[in-house]
C-alpha positions in Angstrom: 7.6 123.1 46.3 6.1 121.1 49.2 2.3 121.9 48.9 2.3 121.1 53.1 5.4 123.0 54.3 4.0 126.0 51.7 0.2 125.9 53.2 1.6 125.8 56.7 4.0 129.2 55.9 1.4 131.0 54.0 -0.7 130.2 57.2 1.6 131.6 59.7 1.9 135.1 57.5 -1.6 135.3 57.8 -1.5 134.9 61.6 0.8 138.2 61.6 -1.0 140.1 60.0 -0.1 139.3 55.9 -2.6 139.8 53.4 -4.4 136.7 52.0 -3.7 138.6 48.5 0.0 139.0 49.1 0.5 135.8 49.9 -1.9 134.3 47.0 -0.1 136.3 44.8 3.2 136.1 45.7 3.6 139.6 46.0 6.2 141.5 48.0 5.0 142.4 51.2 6.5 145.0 54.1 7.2 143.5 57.7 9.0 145.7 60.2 11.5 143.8 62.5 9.0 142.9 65.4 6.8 141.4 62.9 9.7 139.5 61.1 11.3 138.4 64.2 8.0 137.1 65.5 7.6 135.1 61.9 10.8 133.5 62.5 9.9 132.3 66.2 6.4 131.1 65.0 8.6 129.0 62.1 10.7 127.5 64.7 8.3 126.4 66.7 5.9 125.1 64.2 8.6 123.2 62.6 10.6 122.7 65.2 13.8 124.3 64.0 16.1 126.9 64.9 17.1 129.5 62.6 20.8 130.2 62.7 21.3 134.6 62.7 23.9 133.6 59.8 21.2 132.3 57.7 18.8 135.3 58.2 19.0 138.2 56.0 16.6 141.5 56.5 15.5 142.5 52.7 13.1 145.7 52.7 10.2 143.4 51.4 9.6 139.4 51.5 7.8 137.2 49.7 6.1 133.8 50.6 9.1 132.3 48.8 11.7 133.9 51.0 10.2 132.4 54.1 9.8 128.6 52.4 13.1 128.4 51.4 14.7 129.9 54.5 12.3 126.8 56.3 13.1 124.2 53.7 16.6 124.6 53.8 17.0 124.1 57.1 14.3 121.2 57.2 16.7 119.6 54.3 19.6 119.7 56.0 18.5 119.1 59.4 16.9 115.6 57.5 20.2 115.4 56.2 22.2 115.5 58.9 19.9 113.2 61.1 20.4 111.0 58.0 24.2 111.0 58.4 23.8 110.4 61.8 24.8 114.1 63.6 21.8 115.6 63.4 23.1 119.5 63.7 21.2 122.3 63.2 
């Protein structure tokens, strides 16, 4: 895992209200939609990406690992992409 794109998404779940023991732990944590929808905006704009609805999936409880690989993925192939030249999100 990126140490810097995983410090930066434990430090927005703390921003919203996650516990620092959740999210050192790894543990699966409850958001309700407001609070996941507003984690997904402050991802966007800290990373400057846009998170296609296709790509987001609801689960009852999260985990610091769903939110860096929902953010990686689309970091790798937004790189990717700008590689090749398209650069679509």
């Amino acid at each position: 895992m990126n140490s810097t794109l995983i410090n930066d998404v434990k430090e927005i779940l703390l921003e919203h209200g996650i516990s620092e023991y959740d999210i050192d732990n790894e543990s699966n944590f409850e958001v309700d939609s407001i609070q996941f929808i507003s984690i997904l905006v402050s991802l966007e704009q800290k990373f400057n990406i846009e998170i296609p609805d296709e790509s987001i999936l609801m689960p009852e409880e999260f985990n610091v690992k769903y939110f860096y690989t929902l953010v990686n993925e689309i970091l790798e192939n937004k790189i990717d992409n700008k590689c090749n030249g398209d650069f679509i999100i």
